[in-house]
C-alpha positions as CSV (number, residue, x, y, z in Angstrom):
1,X,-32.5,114.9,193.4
2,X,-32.8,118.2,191.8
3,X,-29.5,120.2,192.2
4,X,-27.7,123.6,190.6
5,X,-24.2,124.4,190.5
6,X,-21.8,127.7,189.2
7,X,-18.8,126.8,187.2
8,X,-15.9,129.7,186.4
9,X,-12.5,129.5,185.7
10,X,-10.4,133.4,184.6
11,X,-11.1,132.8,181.3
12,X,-14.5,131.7,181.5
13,X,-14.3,129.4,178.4
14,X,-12.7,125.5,178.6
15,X,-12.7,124.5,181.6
16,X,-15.5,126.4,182.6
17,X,-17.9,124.5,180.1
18,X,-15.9,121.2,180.7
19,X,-16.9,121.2,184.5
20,X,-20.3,122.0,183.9
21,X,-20.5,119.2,181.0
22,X,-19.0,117.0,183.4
23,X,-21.2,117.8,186.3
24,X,-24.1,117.4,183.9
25,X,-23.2,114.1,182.8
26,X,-22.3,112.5,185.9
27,X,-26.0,113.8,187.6
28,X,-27.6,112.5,184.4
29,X,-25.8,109.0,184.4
30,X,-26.7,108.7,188.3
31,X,-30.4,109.6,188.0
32,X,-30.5,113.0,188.9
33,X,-31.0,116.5,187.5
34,X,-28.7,119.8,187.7
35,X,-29.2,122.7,185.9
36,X,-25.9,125.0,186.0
37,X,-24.7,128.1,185.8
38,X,-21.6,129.3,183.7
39,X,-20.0,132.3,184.9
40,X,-16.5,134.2,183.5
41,X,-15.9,136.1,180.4
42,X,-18.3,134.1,177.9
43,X,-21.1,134.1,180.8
44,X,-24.6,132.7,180.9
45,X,-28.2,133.4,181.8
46,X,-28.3,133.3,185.6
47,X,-30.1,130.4,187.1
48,X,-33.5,131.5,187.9
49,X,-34.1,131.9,191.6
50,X,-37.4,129.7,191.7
51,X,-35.4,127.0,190.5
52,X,-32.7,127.6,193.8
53,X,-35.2,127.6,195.5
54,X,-36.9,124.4,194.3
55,X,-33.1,122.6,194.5
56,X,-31.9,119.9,197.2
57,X,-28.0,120.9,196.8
58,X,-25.7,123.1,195.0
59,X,-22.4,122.8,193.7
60,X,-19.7,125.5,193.0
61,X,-16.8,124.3,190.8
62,X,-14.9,127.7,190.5
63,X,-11.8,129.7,190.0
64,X,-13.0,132.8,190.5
65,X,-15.4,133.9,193.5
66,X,-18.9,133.1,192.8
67,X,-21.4,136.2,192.0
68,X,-24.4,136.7,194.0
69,X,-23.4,133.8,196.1
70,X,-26.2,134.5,198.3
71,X,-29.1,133.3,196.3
72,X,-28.0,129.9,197.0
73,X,-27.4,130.8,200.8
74,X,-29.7,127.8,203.0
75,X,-28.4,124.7,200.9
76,X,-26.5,122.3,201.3
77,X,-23.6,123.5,199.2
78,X,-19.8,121.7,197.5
79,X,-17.4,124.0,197.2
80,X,-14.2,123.1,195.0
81,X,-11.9,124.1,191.8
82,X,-13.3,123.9,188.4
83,X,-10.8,121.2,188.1
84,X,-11.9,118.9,190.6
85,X,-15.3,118.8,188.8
86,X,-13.6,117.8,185.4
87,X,-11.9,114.9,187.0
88,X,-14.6,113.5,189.5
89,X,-18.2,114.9,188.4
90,X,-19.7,111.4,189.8
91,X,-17.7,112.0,193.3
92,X,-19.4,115.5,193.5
93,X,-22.9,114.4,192.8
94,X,-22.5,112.1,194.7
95,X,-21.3,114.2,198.0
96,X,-24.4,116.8,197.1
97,X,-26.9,114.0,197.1
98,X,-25.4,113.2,200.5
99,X,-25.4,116.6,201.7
100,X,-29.1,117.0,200.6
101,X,-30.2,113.9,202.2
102,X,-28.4,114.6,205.3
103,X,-29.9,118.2,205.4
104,X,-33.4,116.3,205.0
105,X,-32.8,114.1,207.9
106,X,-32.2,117.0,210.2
107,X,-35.4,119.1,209.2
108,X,-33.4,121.3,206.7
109,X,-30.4,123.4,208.7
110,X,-32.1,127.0,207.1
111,X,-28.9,128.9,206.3
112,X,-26.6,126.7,207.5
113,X,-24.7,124.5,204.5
114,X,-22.9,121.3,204.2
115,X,-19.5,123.0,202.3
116,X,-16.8,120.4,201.3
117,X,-13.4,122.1,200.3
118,X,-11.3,121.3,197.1
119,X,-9.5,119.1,200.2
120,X,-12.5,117.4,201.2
121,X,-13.7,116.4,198.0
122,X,-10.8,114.8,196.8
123,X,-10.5,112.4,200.0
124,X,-11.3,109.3,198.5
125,X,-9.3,109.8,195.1
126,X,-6.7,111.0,196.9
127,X,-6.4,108.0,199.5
128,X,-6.3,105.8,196.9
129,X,-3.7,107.6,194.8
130,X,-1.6,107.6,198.0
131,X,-2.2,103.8,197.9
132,X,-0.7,103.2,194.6
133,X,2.0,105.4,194.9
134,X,3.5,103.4,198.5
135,X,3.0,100.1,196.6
136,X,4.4,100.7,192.9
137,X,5.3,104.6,192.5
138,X,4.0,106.8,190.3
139,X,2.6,105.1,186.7
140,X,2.8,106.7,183.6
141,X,-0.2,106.0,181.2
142,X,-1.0,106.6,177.4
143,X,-4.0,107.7,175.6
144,X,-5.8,108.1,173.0
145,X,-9.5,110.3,173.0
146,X,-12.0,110.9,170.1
147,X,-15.3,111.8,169.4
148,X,-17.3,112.2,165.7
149,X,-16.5,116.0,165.4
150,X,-13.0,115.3,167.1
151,X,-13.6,118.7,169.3
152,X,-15.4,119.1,172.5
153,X,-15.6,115.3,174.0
154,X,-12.7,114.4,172.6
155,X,-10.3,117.4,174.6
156,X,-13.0,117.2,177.9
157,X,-12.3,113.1,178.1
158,X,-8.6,114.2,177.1
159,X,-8.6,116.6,180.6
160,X,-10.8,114.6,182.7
161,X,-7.6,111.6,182.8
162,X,-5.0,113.9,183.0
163,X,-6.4,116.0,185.8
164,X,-7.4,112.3,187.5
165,X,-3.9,111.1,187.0
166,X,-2.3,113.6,188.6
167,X,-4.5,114.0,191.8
168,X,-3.8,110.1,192.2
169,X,0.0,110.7,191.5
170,X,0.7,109.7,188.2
171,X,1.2,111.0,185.0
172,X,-1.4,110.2,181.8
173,X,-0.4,111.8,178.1
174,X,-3.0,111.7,175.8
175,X,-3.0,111.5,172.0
176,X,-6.7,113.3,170.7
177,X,-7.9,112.2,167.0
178,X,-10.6,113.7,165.2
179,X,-11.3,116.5,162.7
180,X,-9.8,118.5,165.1
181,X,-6.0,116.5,164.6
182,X,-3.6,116.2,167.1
183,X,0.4,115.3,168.3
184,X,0.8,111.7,167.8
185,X,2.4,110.5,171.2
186,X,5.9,109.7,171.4
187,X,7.0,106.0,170.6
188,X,9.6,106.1,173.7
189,X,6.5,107.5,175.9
190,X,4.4,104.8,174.9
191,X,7.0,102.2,175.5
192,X,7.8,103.8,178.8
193,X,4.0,103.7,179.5
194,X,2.4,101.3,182.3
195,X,-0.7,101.3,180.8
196,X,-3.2,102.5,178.0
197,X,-6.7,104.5,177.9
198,X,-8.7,104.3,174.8
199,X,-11.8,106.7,175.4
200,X,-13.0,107.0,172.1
201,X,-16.1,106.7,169.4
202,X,-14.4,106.6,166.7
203,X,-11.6,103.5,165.5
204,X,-8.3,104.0,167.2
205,X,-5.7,105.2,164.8
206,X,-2.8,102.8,163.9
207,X,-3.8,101.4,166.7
208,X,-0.7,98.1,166.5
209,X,1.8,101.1,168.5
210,X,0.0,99.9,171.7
211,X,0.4,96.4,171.5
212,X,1.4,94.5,174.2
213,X,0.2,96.9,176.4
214,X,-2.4,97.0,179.7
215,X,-5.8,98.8,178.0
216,X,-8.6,100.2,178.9
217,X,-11.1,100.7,175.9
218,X,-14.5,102.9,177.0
219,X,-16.4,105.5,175.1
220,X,-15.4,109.0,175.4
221,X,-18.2,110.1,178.0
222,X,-16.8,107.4,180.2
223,X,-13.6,109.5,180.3
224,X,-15.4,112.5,181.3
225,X,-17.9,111.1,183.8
226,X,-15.4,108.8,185.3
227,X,-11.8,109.4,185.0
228,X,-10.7,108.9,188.6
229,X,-12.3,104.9,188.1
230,X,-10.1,104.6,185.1
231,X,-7.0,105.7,186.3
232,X,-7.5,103.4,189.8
233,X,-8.3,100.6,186.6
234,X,-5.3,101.3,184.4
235,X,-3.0,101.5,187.7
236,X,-4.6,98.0,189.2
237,X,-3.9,96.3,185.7
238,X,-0.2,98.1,185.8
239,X,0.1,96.2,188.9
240,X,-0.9,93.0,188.1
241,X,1.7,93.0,185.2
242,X,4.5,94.3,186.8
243,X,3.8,91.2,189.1
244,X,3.8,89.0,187.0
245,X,0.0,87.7,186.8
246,X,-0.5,88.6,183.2
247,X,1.4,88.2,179.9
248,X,2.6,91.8,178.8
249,X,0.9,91.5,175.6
250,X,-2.6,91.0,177.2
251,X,-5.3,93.8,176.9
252,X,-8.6,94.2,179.4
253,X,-11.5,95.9,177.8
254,X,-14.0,97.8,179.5
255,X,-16.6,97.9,177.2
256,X,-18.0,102.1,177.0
257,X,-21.3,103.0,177.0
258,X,-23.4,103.4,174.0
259,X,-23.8,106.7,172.8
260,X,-26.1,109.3,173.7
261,X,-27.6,112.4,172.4
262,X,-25.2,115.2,173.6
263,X,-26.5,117.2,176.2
264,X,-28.3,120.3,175.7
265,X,-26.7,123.0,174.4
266,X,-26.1,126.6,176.1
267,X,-27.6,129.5,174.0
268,X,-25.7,131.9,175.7
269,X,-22.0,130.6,174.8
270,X,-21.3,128.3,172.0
271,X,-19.7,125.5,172.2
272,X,-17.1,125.8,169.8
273,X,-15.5,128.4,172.2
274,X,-14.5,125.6,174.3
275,X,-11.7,124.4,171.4
């Protein structure tokens, strides 16, 4: 499928770039293409209208209202926060592919489109967090993020699990490493912690103040494609301790993909602006 997408948030810097990285990666890992369009105060070069045209679905991850809104008008359109697409980039493409096939099925709706609200979109993720929650209460989990130049992957997979945790109900602190340094988390917090993340692609850092601890290891681009799927993990393992069925001191690995070129770059805005 061939899709576009605007992301925005009021500052039109972080978050903006981390949804649209997000989006990117998630329609990349699930053989798809999107091409977006960042809009706020760094901006970007407008998506050029023959490639609207040519697209099956769009998908609008924004803050603020989206400009010239009506050259995407006749597709089948998502509509949520810039958030939402941090934390569940996979879910979205996923519900645009839907919405594109859908539209296919019934001969193409002209200007009619398929619009799923921030509330909407978060149905599934939010069932399930409302699962947990009636069975065990809200988890607290610990991280740990990092990526070679310790900057952009390392604070998107950082954002992408807390954002997740706290749509399912729960509560994730993460520790980043990296050129770019960060706090080291709290010993009481870790101890307090149900369960551990490791998104990383570099060597966790004194690594021993987790032991004995539920963990999920992936690669950082895990984190950002898929945080929802590791929260739902870490809170299932959390679970299955706190019922006894494994020793405290036992640690499940999910082994993260193998890295990737980065995607490509925006000419428009660097990167770096992103922190």
């Amino acid at each position: 499928m061939r899709l576009v997408g605007v992301t925005s948030c009021p500052t039109g810097i972080a978050h903006t770039y981390m949804a649209a990285e997000a989006l990117e990666v998630a329609a990349e890992e699930a053989g798809h293409t999107i091409v977006i369009e960042t809009q706020g105060s760094a901006g970007s070069d407008p998506i050029p209208q023959g490639v609207i045209d040519e697209a099956d679905a769009v998908i609008f991850a924004h803050d603020l209202e989206v400009k010239d809104r009506g050259r995407f008008a006749g597709k089948p359109t998502i509509d949520v926060g810039v958030k939402k697409a941090i934390s569940s980039g996979p879910e979205l493409v996923a519900q645009a592919v839907a919405a594109a096939e859908e539209a296919r099925a019934s001969g193409g709706s002209g200007s009619t489109a398929a619009t799923a609200g921030a509330a909407g979109a978060a149905g599934a993720a939010g069932a399930a967090g409302a699962t947990d929650s009636a069975s065990t209460g809200p988890l607290t989990f610990v991280g740990v993020t990092s990526c070679p130049t310790g900057i952009a992957h390392t604070y998107m997979a950082a954002e992408a699990l807390e954002a997740a945790a706290e749509e399912a109900g729960h509560t994730m602190h993460v520790e980043t490493q990296g050129s770019a340094g960060g706090d080291q988390l709290d010993p009481d917090l870790i101890a307090r912690a149900d369960a551990v993340i490791f998104a990383h692609d570099l060597e966790v850092k004194d690594r021993g103040r987790f032991e004995g601890k539920p963990i999920i290891d992936v690669g950082v681009k895990k984190a950002i494609s898929d945080g929802p799927a590791l929260i739902a993990q870490a809170a299932e393992m959390a679970r299955a301790r706190s019922a006894g069925a494994a020793p405290a001191a036992a640690a499940a690995t999910a082994p993260g993909p193998q890295p990737r070129p980065l995607l490509r770059a925006r000419a428009s805005a660097p990167r770096s602006a992103s922190g």
